[in-house]
Every structure is written in C-alpha cells, then in structure tokens.
C-alpha positions in Angstrom: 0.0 0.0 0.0 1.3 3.1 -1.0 0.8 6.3 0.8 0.6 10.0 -1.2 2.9 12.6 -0.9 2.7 16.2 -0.2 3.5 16.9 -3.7 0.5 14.2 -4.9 -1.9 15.7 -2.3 -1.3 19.6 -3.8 -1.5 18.4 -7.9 -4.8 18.0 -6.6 -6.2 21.1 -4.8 -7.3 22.9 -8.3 -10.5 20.1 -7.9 -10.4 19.5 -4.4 -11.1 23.2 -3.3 -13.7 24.0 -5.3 -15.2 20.8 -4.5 -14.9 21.6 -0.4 -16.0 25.1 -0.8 -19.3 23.6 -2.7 -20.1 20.5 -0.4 -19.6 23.3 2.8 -21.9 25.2 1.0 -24.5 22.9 0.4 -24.5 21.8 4.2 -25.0 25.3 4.8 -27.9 25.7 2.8 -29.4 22.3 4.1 -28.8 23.9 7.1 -30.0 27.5 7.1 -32.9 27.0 5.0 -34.7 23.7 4.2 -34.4 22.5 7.7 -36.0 25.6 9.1 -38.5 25.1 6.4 -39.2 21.8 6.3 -40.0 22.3 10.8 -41.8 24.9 9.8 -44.1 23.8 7.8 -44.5 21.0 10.1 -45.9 23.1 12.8 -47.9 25.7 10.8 -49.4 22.5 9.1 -49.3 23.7 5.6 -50.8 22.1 3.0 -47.8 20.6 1.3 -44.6 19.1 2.6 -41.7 18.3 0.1 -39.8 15.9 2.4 -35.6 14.8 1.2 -34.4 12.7 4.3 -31.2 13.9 3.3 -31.6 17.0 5.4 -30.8 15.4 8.7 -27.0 14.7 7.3 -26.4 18.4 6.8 -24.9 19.3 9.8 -22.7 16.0 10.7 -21.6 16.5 7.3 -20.9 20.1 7.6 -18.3 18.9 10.5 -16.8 16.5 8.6 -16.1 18.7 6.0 -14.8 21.0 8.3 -12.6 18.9 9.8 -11.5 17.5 6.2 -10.4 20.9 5.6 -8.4 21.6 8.9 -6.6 18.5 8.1 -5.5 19.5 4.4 -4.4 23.1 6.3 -2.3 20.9 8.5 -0.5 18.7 6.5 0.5 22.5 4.9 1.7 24.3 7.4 5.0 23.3 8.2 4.9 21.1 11.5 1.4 20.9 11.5 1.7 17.6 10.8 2.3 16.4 14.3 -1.1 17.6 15.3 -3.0 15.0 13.0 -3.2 12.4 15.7 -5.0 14.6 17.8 -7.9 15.2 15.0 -7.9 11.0 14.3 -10.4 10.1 16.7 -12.9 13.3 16.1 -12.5 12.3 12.6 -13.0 8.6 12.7 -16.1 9.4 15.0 -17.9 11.7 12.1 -16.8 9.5 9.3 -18.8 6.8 11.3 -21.4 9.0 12.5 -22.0 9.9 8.8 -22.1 6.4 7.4 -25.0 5.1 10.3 -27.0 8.2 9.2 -26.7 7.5 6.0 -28.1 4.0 6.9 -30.6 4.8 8.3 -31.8 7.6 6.1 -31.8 5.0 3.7 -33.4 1.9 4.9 -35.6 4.0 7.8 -36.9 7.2 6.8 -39.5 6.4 4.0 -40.9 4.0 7.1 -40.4 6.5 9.2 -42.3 9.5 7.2 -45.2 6.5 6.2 -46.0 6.1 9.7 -45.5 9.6 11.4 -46.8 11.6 8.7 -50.4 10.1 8.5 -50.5 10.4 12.3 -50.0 14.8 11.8 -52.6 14.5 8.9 -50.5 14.1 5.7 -51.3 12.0 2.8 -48.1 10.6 0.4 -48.5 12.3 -3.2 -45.9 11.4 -5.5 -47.5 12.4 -9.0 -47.4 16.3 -8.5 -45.3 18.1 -10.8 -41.6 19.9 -9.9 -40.2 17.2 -7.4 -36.5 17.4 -7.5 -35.3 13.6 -7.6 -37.0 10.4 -6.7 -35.1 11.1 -3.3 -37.8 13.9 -2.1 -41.4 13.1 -0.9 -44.4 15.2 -1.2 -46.7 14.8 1.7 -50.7 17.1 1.1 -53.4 17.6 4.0 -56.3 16.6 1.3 -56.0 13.6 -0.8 -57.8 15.2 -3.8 -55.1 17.8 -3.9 -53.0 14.5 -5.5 -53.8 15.3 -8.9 -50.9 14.4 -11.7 -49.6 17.1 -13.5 -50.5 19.7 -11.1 -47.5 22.0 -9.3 -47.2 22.5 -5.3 -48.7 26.3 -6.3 -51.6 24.7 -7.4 -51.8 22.6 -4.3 -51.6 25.7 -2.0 -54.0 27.2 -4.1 -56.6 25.3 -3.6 -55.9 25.5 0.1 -56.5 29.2 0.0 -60.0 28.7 -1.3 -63.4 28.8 0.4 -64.2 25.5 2.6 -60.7 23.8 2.3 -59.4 21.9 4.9 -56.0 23.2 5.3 -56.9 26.7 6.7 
C-alpha cells in the first residue's frame, strides 16, 4: 500500500477546493434553510410538505467537512503535521457518525415519514409536478389535492380557497 505525498496531495487542490467550498456550502444551505422550512411547515401544518431525508445529514456533514479541511491546512503548514493524531479520533467518529445516518436515512426514513406523517394528517403524493429527484417526498393535508400534473402552487392554491381543509 502506497501512501501520497505532499506533492501528490497539492496536484490536486485545483479540484479539491472548489469541490470543499461547494459540499460546505450545500451543508450550509441544508442547514439555514430547508431545515427551518421543512419544521416549519411541520408546525404551521401547511398544506404541502416536500420531504428529502437527506436533510438530517447536513450538519454532521458540515463537520466532517470541516474537519477534512483543517486537516489538508495541517499537512500544509510546516509542522502541523504532528497535530493530526489529535484530529484522528474526532474524525473517525464523524466518518462513522455519517455512514450510520446514511443508513438509516436509507433503509428508515420512507418508514419513518409512512408512519408519522399520517399520524399529523399528511397523505403521500408522489404524481405532483416539480419534485427534484426520486429522493424527495411530497406529503398534502387533502388527498384530492394528489392530482398528476398539477405543481405545489396549485396545491396551496386550492388550500386558499373557500371551505378547504387546510386553513
């Protein structure tokens, strides 16, 4: 087994950067504002839920990330080498932190959403229009709102008007 060398590891930081800065970024935005949206639409009860179980990740991946990046900055700066043991164990415990989420967000959380979501009033609708990837889940108050072809606009729509159930 062969280990890379410094001057391996920097041939590479024209892709690996930009990749960091982007991946950080994401987590950030999964972070700041789906999450907040996703709860709060939760409580307020709206009418429409797009659900990606993904979301839960963002901040342990955030930290790994983080910590990726303080260890390319230490293999860097001159002596900062000797500090890596210290980050070993933090690291090993996000990498494994990580890889059970991920687990679990993929063989628990469509169980997960099919029994808690009915219990707060949701119906599964997976034939409205605009759904990012097969990954997301939309989840509607009113089962005729599931019509195919029709956006999430047009569900909250016909939420706003007289005699629906979602007010």
């Amino acid at each position: 087994m062969t280990v890379c060398n410094h001057n391996e590891i920097k041939k590479q930081w024209p892709v690996t950067i930009p990749s960091i800065v982007l991946l950080f970024l994401l987590c950030c935005y999964m972070i700041s504002s789906a999450l907040p949206r996703l709860i709060d639409g939760l409580v307020l009860q709206q009418p429409l839920i797009r659900i990606f179980p993904g979301l839960i990740m963002g901040p342990f991946f955030a930290a790994l990330i983080f910590l990726i990046t303080v260890i390319a900055a230490l293999i860097y700066i001159p002596g900062g080498a000797k500090h890596l043991p210290k980050i070993e164990r933090p690291l090993n415990i996000l990498i494994f932190t990580n890889f059970l989420l991920m687990l679990m967000v993929i063989f628990f959380s469509s169980a997960l959403l099919d029994y808690s979501m009915p219990k707060l009033g949701y119906v599964q609708c997976d034939i409205l229009e605009g759904k990012p990837s097969i990954w997301f889940s939309d989840w509607i108050k009113n089962s005729e709102w599931c019509v195919k072809g029709k956006s999430p606009e047009w569900v909250f729509e016909q939420a706003g008007l007289p005699g629906s159930l979602a007010r």
